[in-house]
C-alpha positions in Angstrom: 101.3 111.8 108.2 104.0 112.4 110.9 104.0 108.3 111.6 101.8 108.3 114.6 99.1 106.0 114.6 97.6 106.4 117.6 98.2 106.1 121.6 94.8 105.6 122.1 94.6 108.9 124.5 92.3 110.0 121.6 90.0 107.0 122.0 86.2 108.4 121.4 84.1 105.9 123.5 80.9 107.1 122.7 82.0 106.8 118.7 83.6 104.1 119.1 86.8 105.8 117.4 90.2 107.0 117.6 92.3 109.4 116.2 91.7 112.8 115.2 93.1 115.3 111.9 93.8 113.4 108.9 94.2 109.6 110.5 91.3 108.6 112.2 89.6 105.1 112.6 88.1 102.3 114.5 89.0 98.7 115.9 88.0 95.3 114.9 88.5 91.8 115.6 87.9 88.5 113.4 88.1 84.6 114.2 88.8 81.7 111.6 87.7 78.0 112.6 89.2 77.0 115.9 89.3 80.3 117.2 87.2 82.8 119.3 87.9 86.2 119.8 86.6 88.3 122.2 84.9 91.9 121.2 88.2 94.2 120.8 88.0 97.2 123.5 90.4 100.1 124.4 90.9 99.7 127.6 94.6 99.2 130.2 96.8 101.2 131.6 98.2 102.9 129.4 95.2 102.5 127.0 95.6 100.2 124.2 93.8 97.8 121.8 92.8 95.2 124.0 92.8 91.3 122.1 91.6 88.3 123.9 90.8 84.6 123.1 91.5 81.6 122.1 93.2 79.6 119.3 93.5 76.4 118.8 95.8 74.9 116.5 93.2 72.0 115.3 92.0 73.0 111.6 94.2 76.2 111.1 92.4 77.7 113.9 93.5 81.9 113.4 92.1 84.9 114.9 93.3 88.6 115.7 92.0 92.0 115.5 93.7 95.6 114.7 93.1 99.2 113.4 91.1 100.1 110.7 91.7 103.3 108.9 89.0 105.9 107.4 91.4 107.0 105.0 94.7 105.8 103.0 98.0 107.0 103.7 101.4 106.7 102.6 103.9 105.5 104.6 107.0 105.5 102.1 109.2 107.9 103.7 109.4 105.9 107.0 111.5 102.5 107.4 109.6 101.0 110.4 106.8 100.6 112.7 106.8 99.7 116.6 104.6 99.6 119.1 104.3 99.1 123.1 102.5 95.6 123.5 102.0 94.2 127.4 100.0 91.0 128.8 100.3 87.6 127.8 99.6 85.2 124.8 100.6 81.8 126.3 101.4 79.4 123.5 100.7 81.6 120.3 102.6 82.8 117.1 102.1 86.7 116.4 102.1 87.9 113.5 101.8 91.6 112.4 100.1 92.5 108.9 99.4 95.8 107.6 96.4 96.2 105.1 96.6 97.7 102.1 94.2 98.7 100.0 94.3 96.5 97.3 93.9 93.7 99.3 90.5 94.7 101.6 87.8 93.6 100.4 85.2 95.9 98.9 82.4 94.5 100.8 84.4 95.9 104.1 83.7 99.0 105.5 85.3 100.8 104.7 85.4 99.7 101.4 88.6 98.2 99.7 89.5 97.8 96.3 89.3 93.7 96.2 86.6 92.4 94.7 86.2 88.7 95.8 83.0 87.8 94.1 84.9 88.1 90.5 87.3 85.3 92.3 90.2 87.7 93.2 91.6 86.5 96.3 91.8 89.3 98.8 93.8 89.8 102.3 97.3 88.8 100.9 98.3 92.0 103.3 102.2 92.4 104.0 102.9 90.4 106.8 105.8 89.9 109.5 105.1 86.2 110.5 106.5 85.3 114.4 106.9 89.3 114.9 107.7 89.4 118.0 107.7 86.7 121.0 104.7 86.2 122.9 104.4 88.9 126.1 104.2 87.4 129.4 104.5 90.8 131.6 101.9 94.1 132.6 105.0 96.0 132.0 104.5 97.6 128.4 107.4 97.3 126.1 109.1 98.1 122.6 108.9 96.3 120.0 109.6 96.6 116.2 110.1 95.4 112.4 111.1 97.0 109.3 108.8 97.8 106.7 111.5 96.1 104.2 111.2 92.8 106.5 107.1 92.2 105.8 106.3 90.1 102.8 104.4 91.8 99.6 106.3 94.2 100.5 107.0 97.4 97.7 106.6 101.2 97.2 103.1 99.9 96.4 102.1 98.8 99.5 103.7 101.4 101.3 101.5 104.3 99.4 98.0 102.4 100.5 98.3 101.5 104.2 94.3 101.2 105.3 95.1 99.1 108.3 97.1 97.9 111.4 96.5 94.0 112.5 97.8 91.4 114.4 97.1 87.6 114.0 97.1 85.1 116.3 98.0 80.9 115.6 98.9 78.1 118.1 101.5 75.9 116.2 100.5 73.5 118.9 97.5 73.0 121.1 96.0 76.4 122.2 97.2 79.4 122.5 95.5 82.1 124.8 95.9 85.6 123.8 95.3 88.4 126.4 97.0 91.4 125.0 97.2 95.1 124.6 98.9 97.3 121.6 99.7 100.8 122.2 101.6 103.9 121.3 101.9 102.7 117.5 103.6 104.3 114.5 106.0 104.5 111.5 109.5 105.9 112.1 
């Protein structure tokens, strides 16, 4: 891959995809207890994944939502990934995972190669906790982490990438996320 991810100019409403070649997939959302997360759209300008909700601190309350890949790819000759991010997220802790396919469960689709029924315990995904500070601006900007900086993180990882996603927390109260990712990729 040349370390694009996507821009989301390639969004495919009617499919509900984006992408297009060799990396190609679709978007998601999920909510743990205390949390609600709205339906993830494309949708902004520029076009991005689009995340809103709300957290609440109160029993480990956790939601999010990212990129979900059709196929696996190997990431090992790039050092970092970034991303354009704009609106707000009042109150939360962002953190950026990438899955891996070890780690997705096989009863996902698509399928991963953790099988949680035979007590494995799946989604321990490399992770960047407080990756970057909560946006508060309709001005997309920059940010970044090296791959070297996310825990779990190996030449393992790096040659099973199956996913993009970003998790939202409130270390106190609520937190209210209302935000957009764009132009993402490895460098």
């Amino acid at each position: 891959m040349n370390g694009v991810i996507t821009g989301f100019t390639d969004w495919n409403a009617s499919t509900s995809t984006w992408g297009s070649g060799t990396l190609t997939g679709t978007i998601f959302q999920y909510a743990g207890a205390g949390a609600t997360i709205n339906t993830a759209k494309v949708e902004g300008s520029p076009p991005g994944l689009h995340l809103t909700g709300s957290v609440q601190s109160s029993n480990g309350g956790y939601g999010g939502g990212g990129l979900k890949f059709f196929s696996c790819v190997t990431v090992a000759s790039f050092t970092k990934i970034s991303m354009d991010v704009y609106g707000s997220a009042a109150g939360c802790a962002i953190e950026l995972q990438l899955q891996i396919y070890d780690q997705r469960p096989a009863e996902q689709s698509p399928p991963g190669g953790c099988k949680s029924d035979g007590g494995a315990t799946c989604y321990n995904f490399p992770a960047k906790a407080n990756f970057m500070s909560p946006p508060n601006s309709a001005t997309p900007t920059t940010v970044s982490t090296t791959l070297s900086s996310l825990s779990n993180w190996s030449t393992v990882p790096a040659g099973q990438i199956v996913g993009v996603q970003w998790q939202f927390t409130a270390p106190g109260g609520t937190c209210t996320p209302n935000v957009t990712f764009t132009n993402i990729k490895f460098q």
